[in-house]
ZATIKOL-85522 format. One record per residue (C-alpha): residue number from 1; x, y, z. Coordinates in steps of 0.1 Angstrom, whole numbers, m for minus. Layout:
<rs>
 num     x     y     z
 NUM     X     Y     Z
...
</rs>
This chain:
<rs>
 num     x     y     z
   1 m1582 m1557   m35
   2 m1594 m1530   m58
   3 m1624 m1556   m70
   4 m1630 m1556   m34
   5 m1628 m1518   m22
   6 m1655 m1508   m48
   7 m1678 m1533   m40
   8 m1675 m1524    m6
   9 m1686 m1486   m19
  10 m1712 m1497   m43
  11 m1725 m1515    m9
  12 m1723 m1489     7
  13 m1739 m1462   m20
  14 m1769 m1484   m27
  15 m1775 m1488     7
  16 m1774 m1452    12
  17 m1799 m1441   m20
  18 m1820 m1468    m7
  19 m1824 m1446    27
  20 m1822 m1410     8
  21 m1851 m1427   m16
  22 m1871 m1439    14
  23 m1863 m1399    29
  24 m1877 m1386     2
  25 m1909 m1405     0
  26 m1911 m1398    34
  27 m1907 m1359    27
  28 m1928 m1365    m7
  29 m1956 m1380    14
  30 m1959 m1353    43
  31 m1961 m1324    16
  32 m1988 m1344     1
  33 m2005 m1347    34
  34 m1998 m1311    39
  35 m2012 m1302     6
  36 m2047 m1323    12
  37 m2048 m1308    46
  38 m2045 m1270    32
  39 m2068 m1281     4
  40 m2097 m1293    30
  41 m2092 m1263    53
  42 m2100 m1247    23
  43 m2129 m1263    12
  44 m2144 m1265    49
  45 m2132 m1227    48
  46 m2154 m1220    11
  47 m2178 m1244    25
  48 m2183 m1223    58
  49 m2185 m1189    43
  50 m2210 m1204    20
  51 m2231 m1216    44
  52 m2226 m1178    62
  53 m2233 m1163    30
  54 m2268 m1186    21
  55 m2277 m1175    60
  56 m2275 m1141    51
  57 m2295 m1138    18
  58 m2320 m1162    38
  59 m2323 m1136    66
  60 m2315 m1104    54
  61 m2331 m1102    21
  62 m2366 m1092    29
  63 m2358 m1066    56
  64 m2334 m1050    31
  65 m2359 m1051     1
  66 m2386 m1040    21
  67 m2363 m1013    35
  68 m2353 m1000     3
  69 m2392  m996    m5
  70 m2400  m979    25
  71 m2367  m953    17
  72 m2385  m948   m14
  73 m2420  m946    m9
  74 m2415  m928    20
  75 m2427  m895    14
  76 m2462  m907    m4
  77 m2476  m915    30
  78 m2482  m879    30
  79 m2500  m873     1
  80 m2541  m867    m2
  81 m2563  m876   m27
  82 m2558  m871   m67
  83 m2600  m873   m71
  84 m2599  m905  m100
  85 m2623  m926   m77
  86 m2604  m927   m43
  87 m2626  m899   m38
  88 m2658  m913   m43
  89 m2648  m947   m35
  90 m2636  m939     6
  91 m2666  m915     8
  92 m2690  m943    m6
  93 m2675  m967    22
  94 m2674  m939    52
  95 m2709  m928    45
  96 m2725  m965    43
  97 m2700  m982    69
  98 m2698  m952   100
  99 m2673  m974   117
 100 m2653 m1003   129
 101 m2687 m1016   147
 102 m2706 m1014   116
 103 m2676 m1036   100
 104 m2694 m1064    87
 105 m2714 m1042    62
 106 m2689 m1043    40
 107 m2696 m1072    32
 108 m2732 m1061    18
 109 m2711 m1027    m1
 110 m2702 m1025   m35
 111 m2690  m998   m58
 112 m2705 m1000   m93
 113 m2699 m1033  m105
 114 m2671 m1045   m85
 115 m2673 m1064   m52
 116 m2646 m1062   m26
 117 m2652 m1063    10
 118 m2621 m1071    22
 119 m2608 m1033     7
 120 m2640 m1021    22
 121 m2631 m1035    58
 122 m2592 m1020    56
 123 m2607  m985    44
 124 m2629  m987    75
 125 m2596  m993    98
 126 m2578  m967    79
 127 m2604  m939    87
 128 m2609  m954   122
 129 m2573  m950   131
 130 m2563  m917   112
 131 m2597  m902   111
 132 m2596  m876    81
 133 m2562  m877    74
 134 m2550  m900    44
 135 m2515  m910    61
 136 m2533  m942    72
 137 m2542  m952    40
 138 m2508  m945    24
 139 m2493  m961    53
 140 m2517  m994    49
 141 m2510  m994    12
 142 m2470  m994    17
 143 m2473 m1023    46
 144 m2489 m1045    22
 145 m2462 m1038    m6
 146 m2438 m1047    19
 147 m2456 m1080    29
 148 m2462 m1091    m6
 149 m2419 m1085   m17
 150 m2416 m1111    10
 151 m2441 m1135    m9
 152 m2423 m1126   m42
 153 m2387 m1140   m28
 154 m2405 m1165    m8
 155 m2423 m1180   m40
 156 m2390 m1178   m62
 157 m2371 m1199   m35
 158 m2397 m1221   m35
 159 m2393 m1228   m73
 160 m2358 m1236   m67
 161 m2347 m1202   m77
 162 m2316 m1191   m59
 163 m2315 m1170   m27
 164 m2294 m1142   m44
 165 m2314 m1145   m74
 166 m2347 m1142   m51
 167 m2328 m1108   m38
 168 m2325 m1095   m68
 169 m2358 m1098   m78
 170 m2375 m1088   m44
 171 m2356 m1056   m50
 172 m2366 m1049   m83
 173 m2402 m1056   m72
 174 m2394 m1033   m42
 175 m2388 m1006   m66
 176 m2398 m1006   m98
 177 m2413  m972  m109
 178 m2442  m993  m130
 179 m2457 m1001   m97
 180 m2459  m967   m81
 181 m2496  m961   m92
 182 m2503  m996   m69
 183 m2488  m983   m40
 184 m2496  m947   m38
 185 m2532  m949   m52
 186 m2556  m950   m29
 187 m2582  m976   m43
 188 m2550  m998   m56
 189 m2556 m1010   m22
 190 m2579 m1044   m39
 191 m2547 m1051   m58
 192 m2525 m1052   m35
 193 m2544 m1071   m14
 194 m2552 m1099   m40
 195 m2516 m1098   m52
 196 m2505 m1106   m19
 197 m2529 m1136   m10
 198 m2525 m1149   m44
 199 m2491 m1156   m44
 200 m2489 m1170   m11
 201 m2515 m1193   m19
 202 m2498 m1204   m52
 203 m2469 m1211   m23
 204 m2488 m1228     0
 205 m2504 m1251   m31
 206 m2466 m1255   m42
 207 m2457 m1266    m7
 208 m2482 m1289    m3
 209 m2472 m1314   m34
 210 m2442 m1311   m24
 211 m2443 m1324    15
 212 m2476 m1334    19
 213 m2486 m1315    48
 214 m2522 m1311    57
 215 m2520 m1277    68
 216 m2503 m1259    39
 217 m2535 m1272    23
 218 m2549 m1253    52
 219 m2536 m1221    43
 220 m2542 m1221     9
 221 m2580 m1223    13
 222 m2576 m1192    32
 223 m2559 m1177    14
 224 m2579 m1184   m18
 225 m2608 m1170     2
 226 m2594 m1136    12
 227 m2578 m1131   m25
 228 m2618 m1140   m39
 229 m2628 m1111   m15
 230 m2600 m1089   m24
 231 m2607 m1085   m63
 232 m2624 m1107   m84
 233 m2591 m1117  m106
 234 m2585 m1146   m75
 235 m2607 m1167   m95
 236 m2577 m1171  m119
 237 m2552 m1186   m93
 238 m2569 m1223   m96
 239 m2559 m1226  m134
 240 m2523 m1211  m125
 241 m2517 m1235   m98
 242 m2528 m1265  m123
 243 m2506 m1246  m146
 244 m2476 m1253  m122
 245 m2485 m1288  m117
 246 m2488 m1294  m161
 247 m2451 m1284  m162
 248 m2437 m1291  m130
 249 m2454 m1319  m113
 250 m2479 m1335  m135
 251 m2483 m1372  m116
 252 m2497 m1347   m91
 253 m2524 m1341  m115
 254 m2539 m1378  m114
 255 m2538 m1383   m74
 256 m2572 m1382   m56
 257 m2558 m1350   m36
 258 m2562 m1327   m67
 259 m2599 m1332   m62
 260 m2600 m1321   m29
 261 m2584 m1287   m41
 262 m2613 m1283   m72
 263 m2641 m1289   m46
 264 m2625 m1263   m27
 265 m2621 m1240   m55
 266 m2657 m1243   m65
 267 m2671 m1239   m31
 268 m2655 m1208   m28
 269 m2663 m1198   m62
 270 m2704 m1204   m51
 271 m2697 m1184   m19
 272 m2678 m1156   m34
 273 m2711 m1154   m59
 274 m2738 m1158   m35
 275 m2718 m1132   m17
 276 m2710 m1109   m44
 277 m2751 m1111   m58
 278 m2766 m1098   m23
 279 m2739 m1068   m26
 280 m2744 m1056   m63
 281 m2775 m1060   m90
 282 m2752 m1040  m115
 283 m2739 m1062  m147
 284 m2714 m1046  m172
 285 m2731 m1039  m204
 286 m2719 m1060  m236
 287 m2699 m1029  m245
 288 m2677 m1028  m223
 289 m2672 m1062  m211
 290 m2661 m1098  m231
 291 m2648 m1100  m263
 292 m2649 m1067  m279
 293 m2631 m1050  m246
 294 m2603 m1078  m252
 295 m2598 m1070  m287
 296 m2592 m1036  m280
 297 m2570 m1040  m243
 298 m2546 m1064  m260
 299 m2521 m1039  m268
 300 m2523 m1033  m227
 301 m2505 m1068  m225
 302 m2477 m1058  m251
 303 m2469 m1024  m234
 304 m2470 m1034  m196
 305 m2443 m1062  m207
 306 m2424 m1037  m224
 307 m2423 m1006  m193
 308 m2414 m1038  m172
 309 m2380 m1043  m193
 310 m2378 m1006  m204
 311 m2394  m983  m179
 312 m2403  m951  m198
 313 m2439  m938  m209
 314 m2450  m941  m177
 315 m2484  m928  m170
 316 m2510  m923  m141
 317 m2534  m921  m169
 318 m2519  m950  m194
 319 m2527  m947  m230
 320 m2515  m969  m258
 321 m2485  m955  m279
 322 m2466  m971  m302
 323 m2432  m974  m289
 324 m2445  m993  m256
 325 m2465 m1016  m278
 326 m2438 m1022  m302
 327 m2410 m1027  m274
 328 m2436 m1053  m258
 329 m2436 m1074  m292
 330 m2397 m1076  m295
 331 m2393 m1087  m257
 332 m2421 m1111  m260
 333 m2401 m1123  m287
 334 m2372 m1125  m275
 335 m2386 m1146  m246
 336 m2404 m1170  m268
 337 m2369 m1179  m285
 338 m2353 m1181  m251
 339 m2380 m1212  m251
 340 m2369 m1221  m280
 341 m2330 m1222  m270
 342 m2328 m1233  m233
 343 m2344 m1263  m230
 344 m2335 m1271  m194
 345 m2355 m1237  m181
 346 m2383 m1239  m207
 347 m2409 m1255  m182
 348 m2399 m1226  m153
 349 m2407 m1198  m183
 350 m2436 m1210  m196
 351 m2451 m1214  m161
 352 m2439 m1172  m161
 353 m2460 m1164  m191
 354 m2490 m1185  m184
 355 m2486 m1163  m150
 356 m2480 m1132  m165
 357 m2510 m1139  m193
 358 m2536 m1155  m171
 359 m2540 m1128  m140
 360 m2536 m1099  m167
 361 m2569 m1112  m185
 362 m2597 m1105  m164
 363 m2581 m1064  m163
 364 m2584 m1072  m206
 365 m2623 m1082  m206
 366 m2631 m1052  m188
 367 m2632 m1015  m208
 368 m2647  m984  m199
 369 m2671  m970  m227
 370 m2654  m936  m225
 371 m2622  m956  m230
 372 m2612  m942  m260
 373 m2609  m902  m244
 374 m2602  m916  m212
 375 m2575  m940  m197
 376 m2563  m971  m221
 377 m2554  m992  m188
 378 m2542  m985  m158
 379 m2506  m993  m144
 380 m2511 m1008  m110
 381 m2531 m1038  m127
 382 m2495 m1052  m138
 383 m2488 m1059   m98
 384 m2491 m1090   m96
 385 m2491 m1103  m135
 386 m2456 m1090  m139
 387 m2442 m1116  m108
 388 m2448 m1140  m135
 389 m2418 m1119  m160
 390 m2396 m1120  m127
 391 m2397 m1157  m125
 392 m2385 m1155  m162
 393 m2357 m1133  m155
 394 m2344 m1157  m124
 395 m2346 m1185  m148
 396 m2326 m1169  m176
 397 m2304 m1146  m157
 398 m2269 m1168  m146
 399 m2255 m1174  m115
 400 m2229 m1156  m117
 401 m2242 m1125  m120
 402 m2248 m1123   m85
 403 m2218 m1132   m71
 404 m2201 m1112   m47
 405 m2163 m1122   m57
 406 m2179 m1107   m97
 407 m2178 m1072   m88
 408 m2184 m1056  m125
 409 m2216 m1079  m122
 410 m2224 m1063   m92
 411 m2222 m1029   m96
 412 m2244 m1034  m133
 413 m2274 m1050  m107
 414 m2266 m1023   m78
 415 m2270  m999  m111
 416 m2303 m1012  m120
 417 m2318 m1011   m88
 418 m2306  m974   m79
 419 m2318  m968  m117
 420 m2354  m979  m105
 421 m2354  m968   m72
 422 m2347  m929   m83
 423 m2374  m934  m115
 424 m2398  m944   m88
 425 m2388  m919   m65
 426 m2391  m890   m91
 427 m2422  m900  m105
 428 m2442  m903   m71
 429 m2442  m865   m68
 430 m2472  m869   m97
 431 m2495  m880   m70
 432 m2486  m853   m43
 433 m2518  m835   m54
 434 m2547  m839   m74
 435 m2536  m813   m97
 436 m2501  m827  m101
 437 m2517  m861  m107
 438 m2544  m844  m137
 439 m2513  m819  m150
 440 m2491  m856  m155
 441 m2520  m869  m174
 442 m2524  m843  m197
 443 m2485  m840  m204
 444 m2489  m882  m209
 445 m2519  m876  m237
 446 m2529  m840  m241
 447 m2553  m857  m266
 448 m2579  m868  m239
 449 m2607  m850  m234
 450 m2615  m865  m199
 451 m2578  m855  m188
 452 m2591  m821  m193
 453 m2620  m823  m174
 454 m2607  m836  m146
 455 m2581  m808  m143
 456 m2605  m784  m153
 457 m2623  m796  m120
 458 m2593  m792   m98
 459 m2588  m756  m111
 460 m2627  m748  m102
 461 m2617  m760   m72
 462 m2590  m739   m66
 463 m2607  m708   m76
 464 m2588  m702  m107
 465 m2618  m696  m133
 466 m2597  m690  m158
 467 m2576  m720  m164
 468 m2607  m741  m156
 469 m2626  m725  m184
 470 m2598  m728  m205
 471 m2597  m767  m197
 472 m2636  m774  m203
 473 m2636  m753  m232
 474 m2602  m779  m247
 475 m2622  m811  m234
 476 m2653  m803  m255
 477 m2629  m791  m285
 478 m2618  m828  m281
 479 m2651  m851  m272
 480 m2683  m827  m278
 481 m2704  m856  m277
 482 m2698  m862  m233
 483 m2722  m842  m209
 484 m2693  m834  m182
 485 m2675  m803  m199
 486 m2706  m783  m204
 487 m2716  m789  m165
 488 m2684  m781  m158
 489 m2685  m746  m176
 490 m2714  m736  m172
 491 m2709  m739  m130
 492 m2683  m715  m143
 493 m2708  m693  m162
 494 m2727  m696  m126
 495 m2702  m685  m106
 496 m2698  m656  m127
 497 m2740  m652  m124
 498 m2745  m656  m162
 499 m2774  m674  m154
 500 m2782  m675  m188
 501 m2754  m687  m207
 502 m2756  m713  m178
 503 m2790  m727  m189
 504 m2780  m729  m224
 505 m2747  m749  m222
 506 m2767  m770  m194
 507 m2793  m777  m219
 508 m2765  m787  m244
 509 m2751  m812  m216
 510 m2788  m829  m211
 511 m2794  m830  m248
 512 m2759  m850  m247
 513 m2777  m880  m239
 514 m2746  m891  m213
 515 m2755  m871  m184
 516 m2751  m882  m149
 517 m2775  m880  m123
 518 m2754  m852  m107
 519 m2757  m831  m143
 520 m2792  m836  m140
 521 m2796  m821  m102
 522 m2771  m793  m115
 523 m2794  m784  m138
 524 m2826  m786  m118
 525 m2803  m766   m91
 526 m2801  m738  m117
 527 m2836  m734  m129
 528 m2849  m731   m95
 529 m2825  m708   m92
 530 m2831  m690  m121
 531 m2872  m696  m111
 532 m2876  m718  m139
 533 m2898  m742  m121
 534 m2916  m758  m153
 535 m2880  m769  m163
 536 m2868  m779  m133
 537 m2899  m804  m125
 538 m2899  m814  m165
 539 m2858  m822  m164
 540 m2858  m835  m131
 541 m2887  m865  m136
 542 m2869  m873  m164
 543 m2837  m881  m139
 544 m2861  m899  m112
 545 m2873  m917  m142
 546 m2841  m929  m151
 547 m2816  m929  m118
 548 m2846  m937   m92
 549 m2860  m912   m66
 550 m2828  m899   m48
 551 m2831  m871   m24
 552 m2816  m846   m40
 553 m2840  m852   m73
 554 m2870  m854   m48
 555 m2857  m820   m30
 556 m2856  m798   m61
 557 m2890  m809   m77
 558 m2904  m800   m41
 559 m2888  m768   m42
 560 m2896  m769   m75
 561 m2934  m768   m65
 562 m2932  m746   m36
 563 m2917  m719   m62
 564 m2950  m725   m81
 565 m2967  m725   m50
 566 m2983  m757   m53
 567 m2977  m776   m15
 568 m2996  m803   m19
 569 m2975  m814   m50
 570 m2945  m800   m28
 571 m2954  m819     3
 572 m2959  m852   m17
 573 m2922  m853   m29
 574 m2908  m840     2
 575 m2926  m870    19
 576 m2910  m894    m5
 577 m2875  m892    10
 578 m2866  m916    40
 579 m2839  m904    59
 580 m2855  m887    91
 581 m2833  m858    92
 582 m2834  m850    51
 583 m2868  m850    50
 584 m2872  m824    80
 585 m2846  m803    64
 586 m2867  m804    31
 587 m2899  m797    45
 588 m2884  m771    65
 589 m2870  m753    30
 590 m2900  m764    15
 591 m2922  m744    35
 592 m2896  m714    35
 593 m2901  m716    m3
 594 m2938  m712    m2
 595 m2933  m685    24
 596 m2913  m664    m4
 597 m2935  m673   m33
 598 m2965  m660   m15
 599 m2946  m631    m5
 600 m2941  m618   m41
 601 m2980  m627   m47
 602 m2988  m603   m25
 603 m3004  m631     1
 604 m2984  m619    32
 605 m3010  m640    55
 606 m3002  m672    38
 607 m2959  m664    36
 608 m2966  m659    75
 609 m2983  m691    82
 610 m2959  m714    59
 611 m2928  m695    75
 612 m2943  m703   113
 613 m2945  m738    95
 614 m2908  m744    89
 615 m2901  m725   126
 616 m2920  m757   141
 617 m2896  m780   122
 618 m2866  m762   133
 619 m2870  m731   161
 620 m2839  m715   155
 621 m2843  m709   118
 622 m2835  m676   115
 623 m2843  m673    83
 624 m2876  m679    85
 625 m2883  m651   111
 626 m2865  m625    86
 627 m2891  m639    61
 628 m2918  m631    87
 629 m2902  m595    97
 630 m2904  m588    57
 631 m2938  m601    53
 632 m2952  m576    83
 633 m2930  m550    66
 634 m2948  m551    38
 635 m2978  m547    52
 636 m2962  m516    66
 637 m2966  m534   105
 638 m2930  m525   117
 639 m2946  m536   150
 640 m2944  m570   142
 641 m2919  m566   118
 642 m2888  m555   141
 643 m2891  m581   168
 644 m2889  m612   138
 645 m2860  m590   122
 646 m2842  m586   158
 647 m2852  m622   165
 648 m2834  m635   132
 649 m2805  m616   133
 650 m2796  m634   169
 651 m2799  m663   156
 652 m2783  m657   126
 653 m2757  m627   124
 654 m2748  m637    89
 655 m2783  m624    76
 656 m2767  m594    61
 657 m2800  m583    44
 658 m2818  m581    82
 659 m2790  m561    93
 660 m2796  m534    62
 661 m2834  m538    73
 662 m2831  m528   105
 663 m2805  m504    98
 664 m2828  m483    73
 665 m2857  m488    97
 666 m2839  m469   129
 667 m2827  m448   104
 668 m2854  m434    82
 669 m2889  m447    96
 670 m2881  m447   136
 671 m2854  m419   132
 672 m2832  m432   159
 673 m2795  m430   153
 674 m2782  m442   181
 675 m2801  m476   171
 676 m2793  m473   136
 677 m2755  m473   141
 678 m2762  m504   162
 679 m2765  m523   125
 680 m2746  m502   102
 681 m2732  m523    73
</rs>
């Protein structure tokens, strides 16, 4: 019975384990199924807010990089001129291109050596729209910076860089203070341009080998074109687009299609020459162009890298130093080992640096001969080389660092950007004004004489002698050998009517061997003033001989000749000058010049005839009926005299000197007061 009872238990135990067993598997399996479940919604959770997160960088990025450089460049857009060639450059376009239906001549413009039309046509819009305010050009200038941050993130995507990665870098182009000359400079405007074609034709090149599509071939010959016409350095972008295909797509290399994209190249090369040679005659002189300017730029290569990494020594007037050139080396350095280490992104970096190094060498090639006690380089020539660096940076950087959940990360990049933004911010104000811009130069190198010059000029300008003086006087201490100083001081001297001390340190600038056609009309200017005619006809062939027969030369060896009173000689020259309206003007003083001359002869009969001359050209001249007044004066015929006095003085109440004639005349000769006090002084 007992045998019996616990076998009927044990029956009855196993039966129950068997169902608490199959319980628990049950229970074991739906917490499994739970746990999966949780685990998916998770992943389709991660998975959704990635998606929402990629949609966001894709969409947002530009508007807020672009943003953040409007915030920051903001307050350039009103800012004028600084006078380093923006200047001369927008008056050079405005006076041969008078307006948007004269548009196409920009095309046949040039400015020294350097052909670009496309600059030329958005100057003419510019001064079309804003008239004689700058704002448009600032405003033009910060529009294209904003277009070309898009390229920038649109190019790193396209090289598989990541969309927060691409932010990041659009910001720091956005912002980064080594770029402020690009934007707020004026005559920048060719870079900006190019910078902005070229890399959205690399793009479009890129795109191309990688779908296939016919018409981002399309766009990259246009885009080829209006970089060529922008600034000369497009003819680089073929070799960096076979650059990218060396590294990064090299069966590319051997299909027929390459061939259609060098026949391109080359036809646009051959227009863009053809072009370029019906614009411009000038060709650099061996000096300052080829090897020997390369030799001496290079250093240019070392410090852009190095502001790029470490932004100090900033300049609007960049000179080589030593810690810029030597912080250049080490982060060249460190680059090259990063080649060296990291295999798997060595192809992405060296397509950087053969970026970076191909677009800066046609800015090395090229060096002013004044280099030396001028500018080194100049900053907005790294604006588009140093997209190649950023591509570096997104290669190397990790992905981590710009996660959102990584918040130390983070706030280190939100850092750096503020960093740049408030360096770029701060050093704008150097370009507010022309003298803020020279007084930033000088503080940069106080060692450049040309630095001095130029703010010597401003000061002039502004009517305070003294500091100009000063400023000539430091640029000649530094570079006696230049012409520009001594002009510049003795227009001082002039001012001052030191007419003499004048003439000598204008001599000294002629006998320079460097002066400018300008120097050369200053100093004819002078003599005629100081009735030096010999010297001003002697000096001033020897400017037509070498700049050509301008109208200004050709109106002061006229005058020249009148002072002498030689007309015929006078007349020829005046005769020689095409423009309509010049040449009436110069006759006009030409004749008014004779008049005097033959006035202080003695021969009152011939000042009258040559003074009726110049009344023919232009009948309300008053000044030639005072001349006329005095002439019969002198001949003690106040009959005559008074009328042509009277008549001047309508016409021209500014002819003090009548006034005092007539004055005396009612005074003492007449002896009317009433009339007298009619034209007391």
């Amino acid at each position: 019975m007992t045998r019996l009872f616990n076998r009927h238990w044990q029956h009855i135990y196993k039966k129950m384990s068997k169902k608490n067993k199959k319980k628990s598997n049950y229970a074991e399996q739906a917490g499994k199924r739970q746990q999966s479940s949780e685990k998916t919604k998770k992943k389709q959770q991660l998975k959704a807010n990635s998606e929402s997160n990629g949609k966001f960088w894709k969409i947002w990025a530009y508007p807020i990089a672009a943003l953040l450089a409007i915030v920051v460049y903001g307050q350039t857009i009103n800012y004028g001129l600084v006078y380093f060639d923006d200047s001369v450059i927008i008056e050079k376009v405005i006076s041969d291109i008078s307006g948007i239906g004269e548009i196409s001549k920009s095309f046949n413009h040039s400015y020294a050596n350097f052909y670009r039309p496309l600059q030329n046509v958005t100057f003419v819009i510019d001064r079309a729209i804003s008239g004689d305010r700058y704002v448009g050009y600032h405003i033009t200038n910060l529009l294209i910076h904003c277009l070309t941050i898009f390229s920038v993130i649109l190019v790193l995507r396209t090289l598989k860089v990541s969309d927060r990665k691409s932010f990041f870098a659009g910001l720091v182009y956005a912002v980064h203070p080594l770029f402020a000359h690009a934007i707020i400079w004026i005559p920048s405007r060719g870079d900006l341009l190019l910078c902005l074609f070229a890399v959205m034709s690399i793009w479009s090149f890129i795109k191309y080998f990688e779908t296939k599509k016919i018409n981002y071939f399309i766009y990259h010959i246009i885009l080829v074109f209006l970089a060529a016409i922008s600034k000369e350095t497009a003819m680089i972008i073929p070799a960096v687009s076979l650059l990218y295909l060396i590294l990064k797509d090299v069966k590319s290399l051997k299909s027929l299609k390459i061939v259609y994209f060098i026949v391109v190249w080359l036809a646009i090369g051959v227009i863009w020459y053809l072009l370029r040679t019906s614009a411009t005659t000038s060709i650099p002189q061996e000096s300052s162009f080829g090897l020997a300017a390369l030799t001496k730029n290079l250093p240019a290569a070392l410090e852009i890298l190095g502001k790029l990494f470490l932004p100090v020594n900033l300049s609007v007037m960049a000179t080589f130093s030593i810690f810029s050139t030597v912080s250049g080396l080490i982060f060249l350095l460190g680059i090259i080992l990063l080649i060296y280490l990291k295999k798997e992104t060595r192809k992405t970096v060296l397509f950087g640096i053969g970026w970076y190094f191909l677009f800066l060498l046609p800015t090395l090639v090229f060096r002013l001969q004044q280099a030396d006690d001028f500018f080194d380089y100049l900053e907005h020539r790294a604006y588009l080389p140093a997209i190649g660096i950023l591509i570096i940076l997104a290669a190397y950087i990790p992905e981590k660092v710009f996660q959102t959940k990584n918040r130390v990360y983070l706030l280190i990049s939100s850092a750096v950007v503020a960093l740049l933004a408030a360096l770029t911010s701060f050093r704008s104000t150097d370009y507010s004004s022309s003298l803020n811009y020279w007084q930033a130069a000088v503080r940069g190198n106080d060692g450049r004489a040309f630095f001095y010059n130029n703010l010597a000029k401003i000061y002039s300008e502004k009517n305070e002698i003294g500091k100009a003086a000063e400023c000539f006087q430091k640029s000649i201490n530094l570079a006696p050998q230049y012409s520009m100083p001594y002009d510049g001081l003795a227009g001082i001297y002039f001012q001052k009517q030191d007419y003499n001390k004048a003439m000598q340190l204008m001599e000294t600038a002629i006998s320079r061997g460097n002066a400018t056609v300008e120097i050369y009309n200053n100093y004819g200017g002078l003599a005629n003033t100081m009735q030096k005619y010999d010297k001003t006809i002697k000096v001033t062939k020897e400017s037509i001989e070498k700049f050509g027969e301008a109208p200004t030369a050709l109106s002061l060896i006229a005058k020249a000749y009148a002072g002498l009173r030689e007309p015929d000689n006078a007349m020829n020259y005046a005769e020689k000058i095409q423009n309509p309206n010049t040449k009436l003007f110069l006759k006009r003083d030409v004749f008014v010049i004779l008049a005097q001359a033959y006035i202080g002869a003695g021969n009152f009969g011939e000042s009258i005839a040559y003074a009726q001359k110049a009344i023919e050209l232009q009948p309300n001249f008053g000044y030639a009926f005072a001349i006329i007044g005095t002439a019969y004066a002198n001949q003690g015929d106040f009959a005559n005299a008074v009328p042509n006095w009277k008549k001047a003085y309508s016409l021209d109440p500014k002819l003090v000197q009548v006034k005092k004639q007539l004055f005396l005349y009612y005074k003492d000769i007449a002896k009317v007061p009433a009339e007298a006090e009619k034209y007391r002084i």
